[in-house]
N, C-alpha and C positions, 0 to 999 in steps of 0.2 A: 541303645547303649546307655547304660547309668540313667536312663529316663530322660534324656537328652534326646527332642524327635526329630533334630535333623541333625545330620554328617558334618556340615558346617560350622555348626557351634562347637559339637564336641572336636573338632578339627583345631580349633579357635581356644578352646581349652588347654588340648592339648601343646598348642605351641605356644601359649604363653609357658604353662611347665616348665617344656623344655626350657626357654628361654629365661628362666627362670635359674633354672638349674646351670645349664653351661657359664652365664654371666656369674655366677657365685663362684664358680669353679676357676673362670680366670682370672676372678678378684685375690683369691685366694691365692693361686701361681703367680700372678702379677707383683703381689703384695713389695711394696718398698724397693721396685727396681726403677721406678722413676729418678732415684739420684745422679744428680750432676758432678763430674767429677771436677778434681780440684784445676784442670786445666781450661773447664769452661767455668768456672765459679771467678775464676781470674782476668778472665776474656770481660765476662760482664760486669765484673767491676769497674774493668780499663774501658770500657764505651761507657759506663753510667757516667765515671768521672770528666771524659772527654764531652759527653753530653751537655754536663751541669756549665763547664766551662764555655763551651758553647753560646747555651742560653744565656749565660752572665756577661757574652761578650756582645751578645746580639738584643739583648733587656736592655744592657748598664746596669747588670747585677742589680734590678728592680726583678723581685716575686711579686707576682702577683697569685 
């Protein structure tokens, strides 16, 4: 097949292909649904802040 002498490889070809193809295809479907909406956008703000406060209270608001 295609000058390919063993099933194996051309097997091995073949599913990179594939894999090749399907992955592009649900990059493509997938595209920009990753966004967080404005209720979790505000959740992590309200733990980043309680966080820092935290650290500052457990440092003596020393960074390091």
């Amino acid at each position: 097949m295609f000058g390919i002498p063993d099933f194996s490889v051309a097997a091995a070809f073949l599913l990179i292909i594939l894999t090749t193809v399907i992955s592009t295809v649900y990059g493509i479907i997938m595209w920009n649904r990753g966004d967080a909406s404005d209720e979790e956008i505000q959740t992590e703000r309200k733990w980043m802040k309680e966080e820092i406060e935290l650290e500052e209270t457990v440092d003596g608001g020393v960074v390091s």
